[in-house]
C-alpha positions as CSV (number, residue, x, y, z in Angstrom):
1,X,5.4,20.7,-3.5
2,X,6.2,17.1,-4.0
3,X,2.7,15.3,-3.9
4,X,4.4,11.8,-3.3
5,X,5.3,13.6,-0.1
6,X,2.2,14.2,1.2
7,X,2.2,13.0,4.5
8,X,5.8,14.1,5.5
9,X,5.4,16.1,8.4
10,X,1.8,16.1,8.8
11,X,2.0,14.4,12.0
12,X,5.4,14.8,13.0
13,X,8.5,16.6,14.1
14,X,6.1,19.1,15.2
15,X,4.7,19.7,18.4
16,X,1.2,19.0,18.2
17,X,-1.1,20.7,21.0
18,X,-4.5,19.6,22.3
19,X,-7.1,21.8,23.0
20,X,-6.3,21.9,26.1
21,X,-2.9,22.4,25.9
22,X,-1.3,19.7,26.4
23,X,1.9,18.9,23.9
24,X,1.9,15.5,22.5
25,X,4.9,13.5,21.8
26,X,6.6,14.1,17.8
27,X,4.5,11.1,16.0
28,X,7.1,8.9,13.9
29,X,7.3,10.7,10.4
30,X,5.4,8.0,7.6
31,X,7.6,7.7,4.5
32,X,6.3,6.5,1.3
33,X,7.5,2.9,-0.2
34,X,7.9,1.8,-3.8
35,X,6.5,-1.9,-3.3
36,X,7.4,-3.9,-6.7
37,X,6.6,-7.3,-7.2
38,X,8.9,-9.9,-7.7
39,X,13.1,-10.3,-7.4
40,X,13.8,-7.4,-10.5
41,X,11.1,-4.7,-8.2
42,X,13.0,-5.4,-4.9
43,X,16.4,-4.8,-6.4
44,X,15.0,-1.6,-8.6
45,X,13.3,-0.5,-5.2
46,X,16.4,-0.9,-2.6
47,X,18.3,1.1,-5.2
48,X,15.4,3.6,-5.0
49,X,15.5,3.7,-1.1
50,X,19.3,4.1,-1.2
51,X,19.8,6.9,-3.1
52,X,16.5,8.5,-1.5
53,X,18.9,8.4,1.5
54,X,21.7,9.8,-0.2
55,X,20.0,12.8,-1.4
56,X,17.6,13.2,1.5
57,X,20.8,15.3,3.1
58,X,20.5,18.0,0.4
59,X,16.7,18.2,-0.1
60,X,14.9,20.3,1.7
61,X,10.9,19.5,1.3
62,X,7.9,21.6,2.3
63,X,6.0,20.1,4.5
64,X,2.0,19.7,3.9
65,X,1.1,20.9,7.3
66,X,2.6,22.1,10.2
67,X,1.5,22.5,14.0
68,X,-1.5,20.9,13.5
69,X,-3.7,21.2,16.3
70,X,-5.4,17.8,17.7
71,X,-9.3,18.1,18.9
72,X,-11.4,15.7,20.2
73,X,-14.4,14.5,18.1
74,X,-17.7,12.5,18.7
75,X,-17.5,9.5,16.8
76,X,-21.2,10.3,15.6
77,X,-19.5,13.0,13.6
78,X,-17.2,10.8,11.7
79,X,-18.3,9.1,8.4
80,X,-15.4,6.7,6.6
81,X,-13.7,7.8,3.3
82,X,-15.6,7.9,0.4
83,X,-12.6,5.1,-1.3
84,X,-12.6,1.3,0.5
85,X,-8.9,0.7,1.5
86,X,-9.1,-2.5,3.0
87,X,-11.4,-5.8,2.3
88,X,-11.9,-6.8,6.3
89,X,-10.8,-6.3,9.2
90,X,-8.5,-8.4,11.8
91,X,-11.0,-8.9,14.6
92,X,-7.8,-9.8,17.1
93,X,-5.8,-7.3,15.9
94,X,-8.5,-5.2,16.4
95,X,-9.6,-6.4,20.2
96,X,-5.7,-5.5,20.8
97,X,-6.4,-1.7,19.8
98,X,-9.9,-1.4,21.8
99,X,-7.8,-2.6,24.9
100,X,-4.8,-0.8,24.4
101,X,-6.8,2.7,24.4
102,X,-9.3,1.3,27.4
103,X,-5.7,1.2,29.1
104,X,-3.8,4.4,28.1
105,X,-6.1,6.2,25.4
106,X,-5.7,7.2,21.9
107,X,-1.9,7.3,21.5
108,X,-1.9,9.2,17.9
109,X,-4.4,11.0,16.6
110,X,-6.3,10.5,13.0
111,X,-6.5,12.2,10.0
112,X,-9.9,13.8,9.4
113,X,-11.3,16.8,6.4
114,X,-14.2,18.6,6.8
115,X,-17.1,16.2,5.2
116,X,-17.8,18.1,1.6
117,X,-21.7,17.4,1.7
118,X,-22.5,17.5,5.6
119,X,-21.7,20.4,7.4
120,X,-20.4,19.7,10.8
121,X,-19.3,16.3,9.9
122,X,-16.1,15.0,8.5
123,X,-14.6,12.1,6.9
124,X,-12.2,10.1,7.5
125,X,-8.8,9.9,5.4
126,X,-6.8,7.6,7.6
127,X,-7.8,6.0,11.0
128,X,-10.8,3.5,10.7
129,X,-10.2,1.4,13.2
130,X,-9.3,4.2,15.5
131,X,-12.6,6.1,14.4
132,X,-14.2,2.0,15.4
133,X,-12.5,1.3,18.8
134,X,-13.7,4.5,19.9
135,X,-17.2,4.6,18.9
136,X,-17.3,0.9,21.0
137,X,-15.7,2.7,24.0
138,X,-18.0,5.3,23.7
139,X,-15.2,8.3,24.0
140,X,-14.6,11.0,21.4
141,X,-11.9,10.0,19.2
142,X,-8.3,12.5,18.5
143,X,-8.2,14.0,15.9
144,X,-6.4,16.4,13.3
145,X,-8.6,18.3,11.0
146,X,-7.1,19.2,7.6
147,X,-9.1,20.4,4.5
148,X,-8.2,18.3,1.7
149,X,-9.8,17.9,-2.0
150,X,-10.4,14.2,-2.7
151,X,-7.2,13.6,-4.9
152,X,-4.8,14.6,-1.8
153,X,-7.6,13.0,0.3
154,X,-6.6,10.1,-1.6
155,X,-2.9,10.0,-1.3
156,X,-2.7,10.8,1.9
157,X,-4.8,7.8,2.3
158,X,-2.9,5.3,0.2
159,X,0.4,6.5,1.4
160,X,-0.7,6.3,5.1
161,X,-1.9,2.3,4.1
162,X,1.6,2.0,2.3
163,X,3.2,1.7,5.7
164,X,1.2,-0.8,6.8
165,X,2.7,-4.5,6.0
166,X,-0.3,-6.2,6.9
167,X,-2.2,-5.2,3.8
168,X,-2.6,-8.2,1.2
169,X,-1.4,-7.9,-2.7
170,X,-5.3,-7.8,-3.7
171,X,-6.3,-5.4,-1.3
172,X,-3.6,-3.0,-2.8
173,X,-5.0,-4.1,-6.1
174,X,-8.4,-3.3,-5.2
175,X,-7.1,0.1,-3.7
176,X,-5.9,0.8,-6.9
177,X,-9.1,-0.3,-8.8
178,X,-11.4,1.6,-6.9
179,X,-9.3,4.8,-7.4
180,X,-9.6,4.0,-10.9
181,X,-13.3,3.5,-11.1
182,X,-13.4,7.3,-9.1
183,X,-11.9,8.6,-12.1
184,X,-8.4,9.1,-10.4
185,X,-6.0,9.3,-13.2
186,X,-2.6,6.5,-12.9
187,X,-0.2,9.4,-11.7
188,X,-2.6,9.9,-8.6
189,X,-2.8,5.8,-8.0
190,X,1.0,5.7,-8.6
191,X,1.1,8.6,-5.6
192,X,-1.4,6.6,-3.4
193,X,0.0,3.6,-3.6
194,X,4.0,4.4,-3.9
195,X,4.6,2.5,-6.5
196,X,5.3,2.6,-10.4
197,X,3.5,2.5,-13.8
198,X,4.1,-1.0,-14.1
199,X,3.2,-2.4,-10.7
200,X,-0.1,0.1,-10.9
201,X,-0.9,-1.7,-14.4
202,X,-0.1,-5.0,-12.7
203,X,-2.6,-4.9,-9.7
204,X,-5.3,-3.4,-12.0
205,X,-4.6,-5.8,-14.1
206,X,-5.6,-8.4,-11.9
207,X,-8.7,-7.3,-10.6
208,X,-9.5,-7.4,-14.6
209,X,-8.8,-11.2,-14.5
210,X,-11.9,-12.0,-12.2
211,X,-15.6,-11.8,-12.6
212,X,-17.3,-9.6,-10.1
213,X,-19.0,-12.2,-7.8
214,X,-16.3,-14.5,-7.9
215,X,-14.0,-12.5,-6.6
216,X,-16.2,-10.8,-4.3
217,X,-16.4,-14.5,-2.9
218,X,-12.4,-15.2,-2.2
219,X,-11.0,-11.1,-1.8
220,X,-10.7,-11.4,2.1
221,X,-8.0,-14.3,1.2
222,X,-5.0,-12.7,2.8
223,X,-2.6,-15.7,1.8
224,X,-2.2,-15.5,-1.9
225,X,0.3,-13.1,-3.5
226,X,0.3,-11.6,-6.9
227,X,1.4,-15.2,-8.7
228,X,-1.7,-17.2,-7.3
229,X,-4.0,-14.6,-8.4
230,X,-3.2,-13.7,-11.8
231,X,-3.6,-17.8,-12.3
232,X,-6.8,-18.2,-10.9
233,X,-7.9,-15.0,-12.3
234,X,-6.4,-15.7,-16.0
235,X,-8.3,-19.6,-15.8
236,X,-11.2,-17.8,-14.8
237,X,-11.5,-16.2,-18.3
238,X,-12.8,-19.7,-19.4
239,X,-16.0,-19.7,-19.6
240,X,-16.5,-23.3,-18.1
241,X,-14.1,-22.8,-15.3
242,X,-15.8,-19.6,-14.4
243,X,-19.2,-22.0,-14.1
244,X,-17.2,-24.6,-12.1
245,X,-16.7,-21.7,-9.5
246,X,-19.6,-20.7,-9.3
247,X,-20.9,-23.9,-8.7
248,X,-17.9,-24.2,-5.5
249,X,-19.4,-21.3,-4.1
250,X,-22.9,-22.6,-4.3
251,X,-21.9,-25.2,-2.0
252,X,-22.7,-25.3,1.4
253,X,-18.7,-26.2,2.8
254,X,-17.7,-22.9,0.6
255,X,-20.0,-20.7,2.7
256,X,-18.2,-22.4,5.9
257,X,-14.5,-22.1,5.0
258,X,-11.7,-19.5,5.9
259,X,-11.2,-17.2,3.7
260,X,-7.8,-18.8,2.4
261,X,-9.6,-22.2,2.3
262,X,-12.1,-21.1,-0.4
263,X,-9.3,-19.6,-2.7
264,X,-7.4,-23.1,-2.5
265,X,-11.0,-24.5,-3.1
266,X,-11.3,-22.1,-6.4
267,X,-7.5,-23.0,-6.9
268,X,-8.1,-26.5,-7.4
269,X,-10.0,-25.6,-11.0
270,X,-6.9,-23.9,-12.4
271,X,-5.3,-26.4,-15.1
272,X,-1.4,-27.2,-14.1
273,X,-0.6,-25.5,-16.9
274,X,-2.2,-22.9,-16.9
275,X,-0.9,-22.2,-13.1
276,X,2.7,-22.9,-14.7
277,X,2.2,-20.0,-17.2
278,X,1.0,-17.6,-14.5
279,X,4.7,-17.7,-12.7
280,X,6.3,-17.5,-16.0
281,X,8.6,-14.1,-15.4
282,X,9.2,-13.1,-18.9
283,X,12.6,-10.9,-19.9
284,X,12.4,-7.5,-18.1
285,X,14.5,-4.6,-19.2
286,X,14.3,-1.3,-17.0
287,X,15.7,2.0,-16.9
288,X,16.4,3.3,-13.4
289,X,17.8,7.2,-13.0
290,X,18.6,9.1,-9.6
291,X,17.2,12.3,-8.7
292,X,19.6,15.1,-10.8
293,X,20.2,11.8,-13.6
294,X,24.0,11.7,-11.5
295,X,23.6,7.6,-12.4
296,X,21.6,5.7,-14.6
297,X,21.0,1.8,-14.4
298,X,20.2,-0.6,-16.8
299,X,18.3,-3.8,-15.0
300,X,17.9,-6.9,-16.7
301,X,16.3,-9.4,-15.5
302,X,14.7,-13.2,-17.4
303,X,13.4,-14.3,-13.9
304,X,16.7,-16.6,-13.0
305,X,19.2,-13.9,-13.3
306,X,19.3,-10.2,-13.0
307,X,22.3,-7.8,-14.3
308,X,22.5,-4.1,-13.2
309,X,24.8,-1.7,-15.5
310,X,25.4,1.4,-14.0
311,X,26.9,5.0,-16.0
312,X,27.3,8.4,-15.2
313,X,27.7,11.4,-16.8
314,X,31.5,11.8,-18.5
315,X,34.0,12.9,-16.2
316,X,31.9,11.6,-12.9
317,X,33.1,8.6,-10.7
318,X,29.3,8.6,-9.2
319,X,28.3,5.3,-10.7
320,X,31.7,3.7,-9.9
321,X,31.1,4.9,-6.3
322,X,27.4,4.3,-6.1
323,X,27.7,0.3,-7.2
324,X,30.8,0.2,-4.3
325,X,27.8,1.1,-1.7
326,X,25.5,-1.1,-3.3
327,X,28.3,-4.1,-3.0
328,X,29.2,-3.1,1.0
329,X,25.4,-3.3,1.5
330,X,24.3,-6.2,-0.3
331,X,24.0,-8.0,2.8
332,X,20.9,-5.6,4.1
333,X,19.3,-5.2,0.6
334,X,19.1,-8.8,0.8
335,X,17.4,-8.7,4.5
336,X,15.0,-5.7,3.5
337,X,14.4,-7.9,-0.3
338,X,13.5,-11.5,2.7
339,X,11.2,-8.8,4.6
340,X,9.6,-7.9,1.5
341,X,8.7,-11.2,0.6
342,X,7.2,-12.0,3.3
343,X,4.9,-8.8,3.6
344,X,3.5,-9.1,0.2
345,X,2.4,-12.6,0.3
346,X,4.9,-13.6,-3.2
């Protein structure tokens, strides 16, 4: 079984029965993203999604689960997952979803295993809010009950969070780290969090950069993408900027400021050069292949200009065909690259 896969199918294109017996409407199935950073990971990702379409037609996946039955839970049954997946929560967002299921109920259900140390209890793997909104409501809470060990516990988690675009870059990052402090090897963070070696080395990478207090201080700053944070966390590795910053949280104003406010209030201590060298995109040189190795791409990339060179095997017109599709479609790749953008905060 495909472990990036995990999710398909666990809530959907089955019919999923109370226990009552009521049938539930199919959920939407949850597919897994490759989210790189920067101009050379959007064009290596579209490529991915592409031909991820073009083979889905001949690839017939097992599913993880199927006809899952939904039960209904006391809240005082359901402890959160043992891995932090987000830094804080959107209080309107979240007033939305308590009135929402005040209105019409719990529209689709959570993901729930068996808690490993407390019989009768169970943790959650995705659903937190839902698990929240019902525990202010004071009504059980829907739920499917799968038995998971921690590392599918965990991808099922992060894959479930990768279809979310209102997660920040350094919430991903801190996904990633505390995966990596639960002795979760990279393949298993790469699986969680749908996206490659390099991005997975990236994100860690940056969490590195910053001393534990100081970014404890500025991590629910949703604002910043990668760029701004490798800066402030590469000046931070001074030893008398890292002493200016503490002093900026010492101060009373810090204490009072949004979230995004004290960052640009930490910002303000990066040199300009410094902040220069932290956008610097050095010369990039990647090897993409498609499922089977029918076409292989060469992307190059110095952060003004990318080139793509495709091949095939001898005696194949797949590449030829393959970078047609890719020039009729430039126009959406662009839209989907704008979208991306946007999401990740770059």
């Amino acid at each position: 079984m495909a472990r990036k896969n995990l999710l398909s199918g666990l809530l959907d294109e089955t019919k999923v029965t109370t226990t009552e017996g009521h049938e539930e409407k199919p959920q939407p199935a949850l597919r897994p993203t490759t989210k790189g950073i920067g101009a050379l990971g959007a064009v290596t990702r579209s490529i991915d999604e592409l031909a991820a379409r073009a083979d889905a037609a001949r690839e017939i996946e097992e599913r993880l689960a199927s006809g899952q039955t939904v039960v209904e839970l006391s809240t005082d049954l359901i402890d959160t997952s043992f891995v932090t997946d987000r830094v804080v929560m959107d209080e309107e967002e979240f007033r939305h979803l308590v009135d929402a299921i005040r209105v019409r109920g719990q529209d689709t259900p959570i993901l729930v295993r068996p808690h490993p140390s407390k019989p009768g209890h169970y943790q959650t793997v995705f659903g937190h809010r839902r698990v929240r909104a019902a525990r202010e409501l004071g009504i059980p809470v829907r739920a499917v009950v799968k038995s998971l060990e921690d590392r599918d516990h965990v991808i099922a988690q992060g894959q479930e969070n990768s279809q979310r675009s209102d997660l920040s870059f350094i919430e991903r990052a801190l996904f990633a780290h505390n995966l990596e402090v639960g002795s979760f090897g990279r393949e298993t963070i790469m699986l969680a969090l749908g996206a490659d070696k390099t991005t997975v080395s990236k994100m860690l990478s940056a969490i590195e950069r910053f001393p534990a207090d100081i970014l404890d201080a500025v991590k629910a700053a949703r604002g910043p993408g990668r760029d701004r944070w490798y800066a402030l966390g590469g000046a931070l590795n001074s030893v008398d900027i890292a002493h200016k910053a503490r002093s900026v949280l010492a101060r009373p104003e810090f204490g009072l400021a949004t979230p995004e406010a004290r960052f640009e209030m930490l910002e303000k201590l990066v040199p300009k050069e410094s902040a220069a060298a932290g956008t610097t995109v050095k010369s990039q040189d990647t090897i993409w292949e498609s499922s089977g190795s029918t076409v292989r791409a060469s992307i190059k990339g110095d952060g003004k200009r990318v080139t793509i060179a495709l091949k095939a095997p001898k005696n194949s017109d797949k590449a030829a065909a393959f970078g047609a599709y890719l020039t009729e479609n430039l126009d959406r790749l662009y839209a989907a690259f704008e979208q991306d953008q946007r999401t990740s905060g770059d």
